[in-house]
C-alpha positions, 0 to 999 in steps of 0.5 A: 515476441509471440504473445498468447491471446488469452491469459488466466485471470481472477474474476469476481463472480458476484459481491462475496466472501473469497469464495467468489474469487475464481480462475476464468480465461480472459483476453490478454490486454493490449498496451495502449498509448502511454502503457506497457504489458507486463507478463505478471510473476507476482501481484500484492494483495491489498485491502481495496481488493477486498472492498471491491470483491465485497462491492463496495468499492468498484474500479474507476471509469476506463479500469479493468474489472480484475482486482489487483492494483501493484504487480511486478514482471517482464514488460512484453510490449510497449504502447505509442509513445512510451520511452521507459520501460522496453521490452525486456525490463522487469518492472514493478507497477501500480495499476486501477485494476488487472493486477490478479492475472497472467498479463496486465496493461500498466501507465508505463510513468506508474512503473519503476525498475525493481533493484538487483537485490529483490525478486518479483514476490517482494517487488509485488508488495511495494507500488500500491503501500509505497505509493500509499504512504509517500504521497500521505505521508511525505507529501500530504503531511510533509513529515520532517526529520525529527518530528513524531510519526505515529502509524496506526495499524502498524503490522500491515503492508502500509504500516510496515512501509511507513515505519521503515520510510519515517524512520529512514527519514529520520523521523520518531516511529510509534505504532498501534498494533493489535498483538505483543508479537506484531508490536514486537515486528513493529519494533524491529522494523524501525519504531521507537515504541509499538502499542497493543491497542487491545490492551493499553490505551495508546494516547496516555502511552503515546503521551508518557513515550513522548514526555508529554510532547505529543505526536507530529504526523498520525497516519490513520486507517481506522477512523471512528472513534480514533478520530478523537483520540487521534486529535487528542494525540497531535500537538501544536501545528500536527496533521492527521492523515486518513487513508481509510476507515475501518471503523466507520466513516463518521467521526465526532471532531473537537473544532475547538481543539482543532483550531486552538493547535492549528492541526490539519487534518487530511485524507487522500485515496490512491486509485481514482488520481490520475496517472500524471499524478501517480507518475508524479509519485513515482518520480520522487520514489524513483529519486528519493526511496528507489537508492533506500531499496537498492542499498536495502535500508528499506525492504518490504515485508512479505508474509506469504505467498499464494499461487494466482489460482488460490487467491481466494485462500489469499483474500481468506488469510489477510481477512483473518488478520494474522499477518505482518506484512503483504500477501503476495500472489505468485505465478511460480514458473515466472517468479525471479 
């Protein structure tokens, strides 16, 4: 296949606002040993992305700059010692940086084969919070059937995800959200109750929801002062999983509490692991939520689609919060 040698990428000019997103030519990647190329149609937007345009947050050692951690598209070459996928495959893949171009290099074990039944722009908006919860969620916390799952943030890419996978896996689903109509979207996704956070005071409406037997497993964003709400909400042998902390990093913990309900609490970031590690992730999506996907008892959810050049409208809409769901940037002419 005759492959260009330069492709349209997203740079970040300097630490900003979305107007700091803009179009540049760039060398087209090679695949190196254990990577593929993937001719990109569609590549999530996340809110890391957003971290590193505003500097804090910058690719691990070895990354490309470009932003962009999941895309979906056509393998085009192959690096030494890559066995699966071929050239020719149509591939969702997660990726430390380049997913926000025409071409990007993926670790061909952080790949999976995207189902009949979805198009590049739904299969861009699932490595990154698929990856995301199932490794904190079902592996960190070890959520089982029957117990209690509450997911804060229950509107957004990892929300949506995680509602739909607990749920599958027979798991009680609450949420947080911050608007009747996203608590409304949570609650036709899958969860047993959504609470407007803005309005009522989620633990007491947890614990009337729950009959007073509280939450298992808290899949948390925004840290701060939900910590100790958050401690408060768990019972007995309960675990508390952060992911991020919108609302600071520094929290007050009641050890006491702690220790009396045997909890755990635990946290994780996806980015920096290594690609045996990601690989492990995807193997068990591969076995476990790939036949979810394909059977379509599980689906992510899109909001919104933006052409590659607009990105900067892209990172301006998941700022401004009104979206249930991923945003999705899309290269039209290779969309599915």
């Amino acid at each position: 296949m005759d492959l260009p040698s330069t492709m349209t990428a997203i740079e970040i000019l300097r630490p900003g606002g979305p107007e700091v997103l803009v179009p540049a030519t760039r060398p087209l990647p090679q695949a190196g040993p254990g990577e593929v190329l993937v001719r990109v149609a569609a590549a999530g937007i996340n809110r890391p992305d957003v971290l590193q345009r505003m500097g804090g947050y910058a690719p691990p050692p070895g990354a490309s700059d470009i932003p962009g951690l999941e895309v979906a598209g056509e393998v085009v070459a192959t690096g030494p010692g890559v066995s699966w996928p071929s050239v020719g495959d149509f591939v969702m893949a997660l990726v430390a940086g380049g997913g926000y171009a025409e071409y990007c290099a993926a670790p061909a074990a952080q790949c999976l084969p995207v189902p009949a039944r979805l198009g590049a722009v739904e299969a861009a908006g699932i490595p990154e919070t698929f990856f995301t919860v199932w490794t904190n969620v079902f592996d960190r916390a070890a959520l089982k059937p029957g117990e209690a799952f509450l997911v804060h943030g229950g509107a957004s890419g990892i929300g949506t995800t995680a509602i739909q996978l607990a749920r599958r896996h027979g798991a009680r689903v609450f949420a947080t959200a911050g608007t009747p109509g996203k608590c409304a979207a949570c609650e036709a996704l899958g969860a047993e109750k959504a609470i407007d956070y803005r309005a009522c005071d989620f633990v007491r409406e947890l614990k009337d929801a729950t009959q007073g037997s509280r939450i298992d497993v808290i899949l948390d964003m925004v840290g701060g002062d939900y910590t100790a709400r958050n401690i408060a909400l768990l019972r007995e042998e309960g675990r508390l999983v952060q992911i991020a902390f919108l609302k600071g990093h520094k929290a007050e913990l009641d050890l006491n509490a702690l220790m009396r309900k045997r909890l755990v609490v635990t946290g994780s970031t996806l980015r920096p692991q290594s690609v045996a590690a990601k690989g492990r992730i995807a193997a068990s999506l591969r076995e476990t939520v790939l036949p979810w996907l394909e059977d379509g008892s599980v689906r992510p959810v899109i909001h919104e689609t933006y052409p590659l050049a607009r990105a900067a409208d892209a990172h301006a809409a998941l700022e401004a919060d009104r979206h249930v769901g991923k945003i999705v940037l899309e290269i039209p002419d290779l969309t599915r």
